[in-house]
Structure formats: C-alpha cells, structure tokens
C-alpha positions as CSV (number, residue, x, y, z in Angstrom):
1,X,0.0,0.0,0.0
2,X,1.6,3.2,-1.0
3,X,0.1,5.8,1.2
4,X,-0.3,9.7,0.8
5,X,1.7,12.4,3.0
6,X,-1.0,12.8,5.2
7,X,-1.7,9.1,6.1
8,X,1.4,8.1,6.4
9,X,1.5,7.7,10.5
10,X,-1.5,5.2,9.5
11,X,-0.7,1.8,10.9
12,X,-4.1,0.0,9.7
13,X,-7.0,1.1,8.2
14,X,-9.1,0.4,11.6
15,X,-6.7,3.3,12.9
16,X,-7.6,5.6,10.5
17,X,-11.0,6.0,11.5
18,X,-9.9,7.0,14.8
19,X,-7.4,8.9,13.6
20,X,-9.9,10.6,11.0
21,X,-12.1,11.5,13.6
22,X,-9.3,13.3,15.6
23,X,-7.0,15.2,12.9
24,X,-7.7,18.6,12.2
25,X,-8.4,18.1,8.3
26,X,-5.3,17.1,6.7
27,X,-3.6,19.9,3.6
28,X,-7.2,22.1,3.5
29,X,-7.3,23.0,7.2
30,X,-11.4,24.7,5.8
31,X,-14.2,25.1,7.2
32,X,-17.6,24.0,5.8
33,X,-18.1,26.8,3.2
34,X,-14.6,28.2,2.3
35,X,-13.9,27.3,-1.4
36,X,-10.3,28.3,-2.1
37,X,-7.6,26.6,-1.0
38,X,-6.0,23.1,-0.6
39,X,-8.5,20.2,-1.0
40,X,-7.6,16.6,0.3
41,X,-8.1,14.8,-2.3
42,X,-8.1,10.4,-1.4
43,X,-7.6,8.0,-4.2
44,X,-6.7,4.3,-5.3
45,X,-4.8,5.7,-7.7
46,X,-1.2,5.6,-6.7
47,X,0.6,5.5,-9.7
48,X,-1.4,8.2,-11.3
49,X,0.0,10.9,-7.8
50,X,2.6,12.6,-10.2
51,X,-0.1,13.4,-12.8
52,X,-2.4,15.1,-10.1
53,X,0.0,17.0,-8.8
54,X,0.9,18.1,-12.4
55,X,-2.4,19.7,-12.8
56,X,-1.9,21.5,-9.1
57,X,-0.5,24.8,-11.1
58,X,-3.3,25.3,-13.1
59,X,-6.3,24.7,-10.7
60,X,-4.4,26.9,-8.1
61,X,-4.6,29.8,-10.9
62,X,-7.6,29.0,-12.0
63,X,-9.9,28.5,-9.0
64,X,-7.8,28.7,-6.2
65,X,-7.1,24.9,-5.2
66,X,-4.9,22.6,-5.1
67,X,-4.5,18.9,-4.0
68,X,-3.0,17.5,-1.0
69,X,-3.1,13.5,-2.5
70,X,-2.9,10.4,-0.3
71,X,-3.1,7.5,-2.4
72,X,-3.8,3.6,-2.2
73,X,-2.3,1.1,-4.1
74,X,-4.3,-1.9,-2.4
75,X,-7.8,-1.8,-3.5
76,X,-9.5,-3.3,-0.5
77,X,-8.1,-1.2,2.2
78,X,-8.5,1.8,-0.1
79,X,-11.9,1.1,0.0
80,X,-12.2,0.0,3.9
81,X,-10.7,3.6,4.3
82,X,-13.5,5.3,2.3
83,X,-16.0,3.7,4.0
84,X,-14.7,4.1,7.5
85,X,-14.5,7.7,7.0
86,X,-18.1,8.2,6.4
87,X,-18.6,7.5,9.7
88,X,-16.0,10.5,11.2
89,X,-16.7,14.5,10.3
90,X,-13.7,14.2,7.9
91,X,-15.0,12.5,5.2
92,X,-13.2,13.3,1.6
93,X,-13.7,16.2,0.6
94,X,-13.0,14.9,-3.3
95,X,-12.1,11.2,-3.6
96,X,-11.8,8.5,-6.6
97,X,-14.1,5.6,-6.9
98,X,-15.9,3.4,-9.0
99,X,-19.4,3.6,-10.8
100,X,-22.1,0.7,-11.2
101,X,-23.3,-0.9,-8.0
102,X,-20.5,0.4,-5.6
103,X,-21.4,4.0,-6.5
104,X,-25.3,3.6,-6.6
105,X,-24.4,1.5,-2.6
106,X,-23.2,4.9,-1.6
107,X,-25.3,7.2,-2.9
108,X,-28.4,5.1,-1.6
109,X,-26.7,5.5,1.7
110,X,-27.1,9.3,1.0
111,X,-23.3,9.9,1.5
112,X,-22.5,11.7,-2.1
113,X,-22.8,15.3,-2.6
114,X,-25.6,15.7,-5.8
115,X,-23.5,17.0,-9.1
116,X,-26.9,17.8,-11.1
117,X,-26.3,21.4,-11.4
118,X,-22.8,21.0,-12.4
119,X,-23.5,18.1,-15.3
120,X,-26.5,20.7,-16.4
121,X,-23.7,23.8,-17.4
122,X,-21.4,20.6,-18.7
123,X,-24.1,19.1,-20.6
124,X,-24.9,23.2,-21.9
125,X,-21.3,24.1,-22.5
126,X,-20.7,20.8,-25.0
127,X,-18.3,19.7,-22.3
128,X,-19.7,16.1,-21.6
129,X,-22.2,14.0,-24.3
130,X,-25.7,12.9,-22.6
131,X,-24.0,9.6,-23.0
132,X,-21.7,9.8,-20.2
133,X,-24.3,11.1,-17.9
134,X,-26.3,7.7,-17.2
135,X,-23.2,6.0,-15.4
136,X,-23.6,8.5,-12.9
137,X,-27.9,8.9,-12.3
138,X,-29.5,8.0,-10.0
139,X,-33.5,8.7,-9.4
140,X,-33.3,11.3,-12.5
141,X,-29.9,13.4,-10.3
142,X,-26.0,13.1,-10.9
143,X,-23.6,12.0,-8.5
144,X,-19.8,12.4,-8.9
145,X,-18.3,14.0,-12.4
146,X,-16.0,11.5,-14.1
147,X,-12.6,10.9,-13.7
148,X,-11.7,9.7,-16.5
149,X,-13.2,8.0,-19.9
150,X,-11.3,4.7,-21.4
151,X,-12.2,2.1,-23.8
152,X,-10.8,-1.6,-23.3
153,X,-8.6,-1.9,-27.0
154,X,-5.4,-3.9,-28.2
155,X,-2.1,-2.8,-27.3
156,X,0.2,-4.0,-29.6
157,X,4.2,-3.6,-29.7
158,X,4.8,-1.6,-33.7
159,X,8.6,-3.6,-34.0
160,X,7.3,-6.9,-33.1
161,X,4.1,-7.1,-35.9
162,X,6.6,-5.6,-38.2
163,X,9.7,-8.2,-37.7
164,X,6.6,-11.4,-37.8
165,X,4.7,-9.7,-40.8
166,X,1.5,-9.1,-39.0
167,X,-1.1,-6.7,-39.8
168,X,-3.5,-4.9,-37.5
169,X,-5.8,-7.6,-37.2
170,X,-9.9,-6.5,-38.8
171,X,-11.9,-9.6,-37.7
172,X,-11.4,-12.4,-34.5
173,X,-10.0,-14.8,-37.3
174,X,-7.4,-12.6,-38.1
175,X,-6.7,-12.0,-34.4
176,X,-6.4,-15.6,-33.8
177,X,-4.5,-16.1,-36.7
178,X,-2.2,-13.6,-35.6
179,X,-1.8,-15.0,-32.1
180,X,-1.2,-18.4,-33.9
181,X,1.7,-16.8,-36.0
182,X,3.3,-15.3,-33.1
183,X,3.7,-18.3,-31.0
184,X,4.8,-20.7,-33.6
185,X,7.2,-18.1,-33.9
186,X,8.3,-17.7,-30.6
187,X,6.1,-15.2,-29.3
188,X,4.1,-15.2,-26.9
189,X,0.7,-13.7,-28.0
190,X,-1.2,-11.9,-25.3
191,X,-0.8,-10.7,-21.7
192,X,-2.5,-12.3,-18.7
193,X,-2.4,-11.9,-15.0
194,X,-4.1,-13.7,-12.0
195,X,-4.6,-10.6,-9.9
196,X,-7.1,-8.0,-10.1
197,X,-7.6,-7.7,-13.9
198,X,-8.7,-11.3,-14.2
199,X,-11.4,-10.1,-16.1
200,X,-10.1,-8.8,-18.9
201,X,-10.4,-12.2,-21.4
202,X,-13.7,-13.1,-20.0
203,X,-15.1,-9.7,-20.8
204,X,-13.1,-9.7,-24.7
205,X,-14.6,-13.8,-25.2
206,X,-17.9,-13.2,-23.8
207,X,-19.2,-9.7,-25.0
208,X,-17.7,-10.2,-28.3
209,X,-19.8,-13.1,-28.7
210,X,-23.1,-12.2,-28.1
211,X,-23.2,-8.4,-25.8
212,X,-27.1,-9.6,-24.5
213,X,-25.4,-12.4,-22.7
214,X,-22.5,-10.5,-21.3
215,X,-25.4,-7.7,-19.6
216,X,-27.4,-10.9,-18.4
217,X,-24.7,-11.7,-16.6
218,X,-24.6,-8.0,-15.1
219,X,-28.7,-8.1,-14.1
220,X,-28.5,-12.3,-13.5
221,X,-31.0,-13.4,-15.9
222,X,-28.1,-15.1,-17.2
223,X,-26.5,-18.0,-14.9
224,X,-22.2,-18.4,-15.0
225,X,-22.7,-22.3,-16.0
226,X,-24.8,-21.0,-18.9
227,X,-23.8,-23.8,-21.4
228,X,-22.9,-21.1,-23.4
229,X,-20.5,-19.2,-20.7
230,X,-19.0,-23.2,-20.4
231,X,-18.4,-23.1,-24.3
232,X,-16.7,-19.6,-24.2
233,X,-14.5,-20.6,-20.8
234,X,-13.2,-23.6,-23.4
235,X,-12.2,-21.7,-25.7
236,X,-10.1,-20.0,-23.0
237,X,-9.1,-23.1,-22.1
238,X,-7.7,-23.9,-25.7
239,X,-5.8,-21.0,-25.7
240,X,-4.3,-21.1,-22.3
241,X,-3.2,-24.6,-23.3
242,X,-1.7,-23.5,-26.6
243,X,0.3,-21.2,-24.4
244,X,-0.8,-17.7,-25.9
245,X,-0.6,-16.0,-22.5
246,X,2.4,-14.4,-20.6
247,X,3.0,-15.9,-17.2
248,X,0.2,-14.9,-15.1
249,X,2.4,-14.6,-11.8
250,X,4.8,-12.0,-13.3
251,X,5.4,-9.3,-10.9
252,X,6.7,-7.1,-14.0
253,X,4.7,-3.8,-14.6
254,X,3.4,-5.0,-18.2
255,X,4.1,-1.6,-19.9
256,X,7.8,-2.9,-19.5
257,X,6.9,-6.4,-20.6
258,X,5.2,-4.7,-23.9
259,X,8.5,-2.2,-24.0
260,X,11.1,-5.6,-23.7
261,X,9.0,-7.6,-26.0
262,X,8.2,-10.3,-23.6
263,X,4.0,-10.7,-25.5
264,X,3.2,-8.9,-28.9
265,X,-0.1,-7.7,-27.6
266,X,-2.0,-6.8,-24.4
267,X,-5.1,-5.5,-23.3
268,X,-5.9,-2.4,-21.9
269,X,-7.7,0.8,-20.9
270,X,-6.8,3.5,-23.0
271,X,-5.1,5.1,-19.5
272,X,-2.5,2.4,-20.4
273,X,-1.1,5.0,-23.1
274,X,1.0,6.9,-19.8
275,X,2.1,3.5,-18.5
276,X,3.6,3.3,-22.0
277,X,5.6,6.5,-22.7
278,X,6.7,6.2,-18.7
279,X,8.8,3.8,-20.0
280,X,10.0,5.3,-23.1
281,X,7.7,3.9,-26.0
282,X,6.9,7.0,-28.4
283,X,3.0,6.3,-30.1
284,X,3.0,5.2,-33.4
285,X,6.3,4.2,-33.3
286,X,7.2,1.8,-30.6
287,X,3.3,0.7,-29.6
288,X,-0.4,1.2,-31.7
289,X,-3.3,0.3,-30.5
290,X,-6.5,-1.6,-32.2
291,X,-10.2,-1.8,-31.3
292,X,-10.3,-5.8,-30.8
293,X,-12.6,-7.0,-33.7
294,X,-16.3,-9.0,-32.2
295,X,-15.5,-12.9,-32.0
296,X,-18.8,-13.4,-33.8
297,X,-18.6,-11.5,-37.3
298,X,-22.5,-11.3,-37.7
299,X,-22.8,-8.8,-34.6
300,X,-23.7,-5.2,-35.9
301,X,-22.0,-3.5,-33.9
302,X,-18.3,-4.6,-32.0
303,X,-18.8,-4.4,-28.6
304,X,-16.1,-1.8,-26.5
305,X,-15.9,-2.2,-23.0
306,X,-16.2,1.1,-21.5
307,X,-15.3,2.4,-18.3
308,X,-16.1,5.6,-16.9
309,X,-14.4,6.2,-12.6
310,X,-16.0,9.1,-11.1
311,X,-14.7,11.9,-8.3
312,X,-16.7,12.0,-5.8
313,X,-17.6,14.6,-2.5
314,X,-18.8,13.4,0.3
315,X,-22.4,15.1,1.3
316,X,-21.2,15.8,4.7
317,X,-17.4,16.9,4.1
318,X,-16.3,20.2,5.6
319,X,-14.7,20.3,2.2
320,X,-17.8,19.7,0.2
321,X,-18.1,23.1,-1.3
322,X,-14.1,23.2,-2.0
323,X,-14.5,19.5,-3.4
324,X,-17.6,20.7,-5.8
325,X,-15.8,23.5,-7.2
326,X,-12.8,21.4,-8.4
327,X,-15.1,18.7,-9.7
328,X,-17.3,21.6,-11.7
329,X,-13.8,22.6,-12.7
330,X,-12.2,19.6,-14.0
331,X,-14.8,19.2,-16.4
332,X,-13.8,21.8,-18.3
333,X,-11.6,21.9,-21.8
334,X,-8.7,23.4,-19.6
335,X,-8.6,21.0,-17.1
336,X,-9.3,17.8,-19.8
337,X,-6.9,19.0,-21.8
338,X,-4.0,19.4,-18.9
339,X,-5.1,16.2,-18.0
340,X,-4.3,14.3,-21.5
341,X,-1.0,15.6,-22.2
342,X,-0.4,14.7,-17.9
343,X,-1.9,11.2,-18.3
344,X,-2.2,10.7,-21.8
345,X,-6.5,9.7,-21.4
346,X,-8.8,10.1,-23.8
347,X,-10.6,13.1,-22.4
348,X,-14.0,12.7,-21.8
349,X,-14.5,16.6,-22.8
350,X,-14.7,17.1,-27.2
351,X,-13.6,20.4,-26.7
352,X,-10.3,19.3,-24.6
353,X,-7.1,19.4,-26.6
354,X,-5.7,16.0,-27.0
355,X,-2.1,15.4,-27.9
356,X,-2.1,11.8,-28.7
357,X,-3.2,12.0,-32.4
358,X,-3.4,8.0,-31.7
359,X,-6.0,8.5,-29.1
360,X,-7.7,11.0,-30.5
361,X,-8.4,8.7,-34.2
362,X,-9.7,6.0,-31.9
363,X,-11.5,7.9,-30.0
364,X,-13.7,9.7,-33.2
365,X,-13.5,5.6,-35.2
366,X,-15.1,4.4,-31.8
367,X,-17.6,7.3,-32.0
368,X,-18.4,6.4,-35.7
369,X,-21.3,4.5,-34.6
370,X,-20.2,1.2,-35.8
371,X,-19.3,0.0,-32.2
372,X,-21.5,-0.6,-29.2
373,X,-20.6,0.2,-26.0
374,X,-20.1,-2.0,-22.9
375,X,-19.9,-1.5,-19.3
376,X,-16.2,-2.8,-18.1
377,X,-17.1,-5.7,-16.2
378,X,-15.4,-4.5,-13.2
379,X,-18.1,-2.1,-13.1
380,X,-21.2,-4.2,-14.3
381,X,-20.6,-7.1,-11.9
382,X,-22.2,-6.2,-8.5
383,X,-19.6,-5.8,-6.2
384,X,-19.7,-9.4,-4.0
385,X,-20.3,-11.0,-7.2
386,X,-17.1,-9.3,-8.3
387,X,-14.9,-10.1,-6.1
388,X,-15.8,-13.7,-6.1
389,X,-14.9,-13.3,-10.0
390,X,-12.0,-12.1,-9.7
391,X,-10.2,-14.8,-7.3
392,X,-12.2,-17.6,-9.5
393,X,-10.9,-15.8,-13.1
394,X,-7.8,-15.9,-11.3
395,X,-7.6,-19.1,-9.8
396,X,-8.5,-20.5,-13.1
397,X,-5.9,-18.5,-15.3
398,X,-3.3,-19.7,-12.8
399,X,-4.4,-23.4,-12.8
400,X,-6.3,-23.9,-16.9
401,X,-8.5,-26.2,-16.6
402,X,-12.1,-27.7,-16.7
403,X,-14.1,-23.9,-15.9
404,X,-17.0,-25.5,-14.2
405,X,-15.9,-25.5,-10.9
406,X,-14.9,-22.1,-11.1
407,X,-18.1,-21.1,-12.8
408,X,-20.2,-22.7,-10.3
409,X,-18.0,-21.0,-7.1
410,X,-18.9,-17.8,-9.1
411,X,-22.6,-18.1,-9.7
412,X,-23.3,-19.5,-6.0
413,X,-21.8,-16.2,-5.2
414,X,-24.5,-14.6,-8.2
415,X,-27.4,-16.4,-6.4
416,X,-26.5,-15.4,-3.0
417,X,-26.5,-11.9,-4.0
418,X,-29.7,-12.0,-6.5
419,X,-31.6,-13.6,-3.5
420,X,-31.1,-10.7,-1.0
421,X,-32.6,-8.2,-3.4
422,X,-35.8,-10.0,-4.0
C-alpha cells in the first residue's frame, strides 16, 4: 500500500477512523463553506499521484485549489478507508471511486454530494455527451463527475508485428491467426495476470460473442454455468493450453513487458497510453493500439468495453463546497486538456485538446457508430459477485482447466446476491 503524506502515521485502516475523527483536516485545514484553498483529495490511484500533482499549477490559478493526494495502491483497504471515514466528520472532501453498484451502494446511503447542477452547465457548454451522464444517475440526479473515460482496446508492440509480418488484425479470425503466428514463432501472443484484472479475457470472449449475454450476466438473468458461458470458458481453455498467454504470476509492470517484447499484444484501458511512454515507447512508433474485432462477425455492432471512474464529495465533508468547485472545474476543456498531455486519457471533454493523435483517431473511429458500448465488467458485476470473479478468473488463469468449478463458485456467489434483493 503506497500511502499519501497525510496518512502516512496510519498503521491500519481500523486506525484511520480513529485517527480521521481526531485530525484537524489534513492539507485544506477549511471550514464548511470556504472554497479556495488546498483540497484533500483520497484516491486508489497511486501510480497516477505525479499526474495530479501536475495539474496543481493550473487549478491553483484558475480556482484557487490545489490537492493535497494520499493515495492507495491496495484496492481493498482503499476502499475499507473510504468507508470508515463516512462515519468521522472528515469525510473526503474529493475522492476517486468506482461507478455501477459500488457507487449507486453509496449514494443510496445518502453519502454523495448531488452534481446535477454542475453536469446541467457541462451538458450546456458541450463539455460532456448525454451519454456519459447515465453512469452517474441516479433517481433522474447526478452524483460524482467523471474521472476519467477509457475504452478496453489492443495494445500491440509496432517492432514486433513488423519483424513477424502481422497486420492490425480487422476480424477475430485474423486476431487468432495472428496470435497463432506469433507463438509458432516464438512469441508469446497476449498478456494475462491472476490478480485484479482477471477479467479482462472473459469480458473480450464473452461480450464479443453475443453483448445480451454479457449484460445478463450483469442483471443475472443469465447464470455463469450457462452452457454457453461453459463453451466460451473452453475456448479460453484452448488457448491457455496453446500457451498464448504471458506468465500470469509475473510481478513485471506489463508496460515494461510490452516495452522488452516479452508478448506482442496486451489488453488495456486506453489510460494504459501513460504507462507506456513512462517507460520510453513514443506512439506510433514503438506501440499502436486496435479496437479488438467482435469474436462473432454477424454482430452489428463490435462491442467496446467502456469504463467511466468518477470523483466523488462526500455530502457531509467540511470540504464539500471546496470538493464541488474542483469537480465543476475539472470538467472543463482546460482542465481535460491538462489532464491528457499529464496522463495521456482520452478526455471525456470534445472540446479538450488531445495530444495523442493515436488516441484521438480512436477515440472519433469508436464514435463512428459502428461499435456498441459496454460496461467494463469490473463495473457491471455487482460488487460481492465481483470479487468472487475475480479470485475464481484468477484461480482458473493460474491453474487452466475444466471452468465449471470455477463457474459454479462464481454463480453460487451470483445467487446469494440476487436472493437478497428480492
């Protein structure tokens, strides 16, 4: 767990609520009300603490705040620390988060500040499509402003196609074809890990085959031993077995892996682009990306997994106001555009100036209206059915073999949950 300035006398996230509940509100030091100034800003975003901060010059200029960061690398203490401090009178006054069932659990709970009047000027000002706006409704008001915007795609390594005499692969045949090339030649094909994004394959095999039994997965009315969730797990199988996947317990950050060769292709959110030139690769040049082609050709439109993480105030923050103003701030073109050449995302805001001409083609091909967009899985999944995913995904891309015990782990979990909501 990498941990912030201000939390770093935190011993255990138990302790923090104490300590919470004691401290005399971190960087900001406001009162309920004051706007400028600096805003403690919480997130699960570690890595991404040097592209905050880059933004810090500009906000201070342009509304008066800056961030004071303390960030999580472990996901489930992250989120024990959110929670917890609900319960203190410091709760964050902006803080990341995720949307789908986690964020609809908290704003149910009535802990979110409303963001209605600020998506109405965004939605005015051309700033943010209508689109965007259902991932954070609820009961006809907004919650949260997004984050960030990224679509799943194929990363691929430019040298590697070139020196194998692979082409951007159009349709799945051609992607499996490619895959096929690459590891009689010595390549391995694809990336895989058996922590946290165990998801990834599962969400490409099943959505690309038929998108209405990917979202009956998200609402249930489709079970995980579906015999047709069994065929697609086998196909996995087949290709774990062919040996098209990097090892899953690598500790390696895979932007190096993609830099050093070690797999031809991985898959990613488009946020993946700053992992990339962190470690040297120019666009266009060193990596390209693809939109991965629909495993069944007759679909009409390819499916994109699409996820959207929001920032978030807390209703009862002394920050709240200071926390609202950055958030109506950040979806602006200045902001969106500081934020792209910092983080290299597709911004969420058309008027935003985006610096990655890469990004910003597959941004307009994806809004061509030939693809259909997904909710990320990670997202979709309802959050104890989730987590029961991702160990059972994982288990299974660390041990291939017959899916249905994993399957069944995962939809016992899937009934447990759909029962307590009847």
């Amino acid at each position: 767990m990498k941990l912030g300035r201000r939390l770093a006398a935190l011993g255990s996230v138990l302790a923090a609520g104490a300590l919470l509940v004691s401290c005399s509100g971190g960087g900001g030091g406001s009162s309920a009300g004051e706007v400028e100034g600096t805003l403690d800003f919480y997130t699960n975003k570690g890595a991404w603490e040097p592209d905050f901060e880059a933004l810090n010059p500009l906000s201070e200029e342009a509304i008066g705040i800056d961030l004071d960061i303390a960030s999580y690398s472990d996901q489930p203490q992250y989120e024990a620390f959110i929670r917890q401090s609900f319960r203190t009178d410091e709760s964050p006054g902006l803080f990341t988060w995720a949307t789908g069932p986690q964020l609809q659990e908290l704003v149910d709970e009535g802990l979110i500040a409303e963001t209605t009047d600020i998506w109405d000027e965004a939605i005015e000002e051309g700033w943010v499509s209508e689109d965007l706006k259902q991932y954070y409704t609820y009961d006809d008001k907004q919650y949260c402003v997004p984050l960030n915007i990224a679509y799943w795609v194929m990363y691929y390594n430019i040298p590697i196609f070139e020196e194998n005499g692979i082409e951007v692969p159009t349709t799945w045949d051609e992607l499996m074809d490619a895959a096929a090339t690459f590891s009689d030649n010595g390549v391995t094909p694809f990336y895989t890990t058996s922590t946290l994004f165990t998801f990834v394959w599962f969400e490409t095999l099943v959505a690309g085959t038929d998108p209405e039994l990917y979202q009956g997965l998200e609402t249930g009315e489709v079970s995980y031993t579906d015999p047709r969730i069994v065929e697609i797990m086998n196909t996995w199988l087949e290709q774990e077995e062919a040996g098209w996947f990097t090892d899953p317990g690598s500790t390696t950050d895979p932007a190096t892996m993609l830099n050093n060769g070690e797999m031809a292709m991985i898959n990613f959110g488009t946020f993946f682009s700053g992992s990339l030139k962190g470690v040297g690769m120019e666009p266009g040049v060193d990596y390209g990306t693809f939109i991965i082609p629909a495993v069944d050709p007759g679909l009409d439109k390819t499916p994109v997994p699409v996820e959207t993480g929001p920032l978030c105030t807390a209703e009862n923050s002394p920050q709240r106001e200071r926390g609202l103003e950055y958030a109506r701030w950040w979806m602006g073109p200045e902001a969106q555009g500081a934020w792209n050449s910092a983080r290299g995302d597709v911004p969420f805001n058309p008027q935003a100036e985006v610096s990655d001409e890469g990004l910003a083609e597959l941004g307009e091909e994806i809004a061509s209206g030939d693809y259909e967009l997904v909710t990320r899985y990670f997202e979709a999944a309802p959050p104890p059915v989730l987590t029961v995913a991702l160990e059972q995904l994982g288990a299974f891309i660390a041990n291939p073999g017959d899916p249905l015990p994993y399957l069944q782990t995962i939809q016992d979990a899937a009934d447990a949950y759909w029962a307590e909501q009847e």
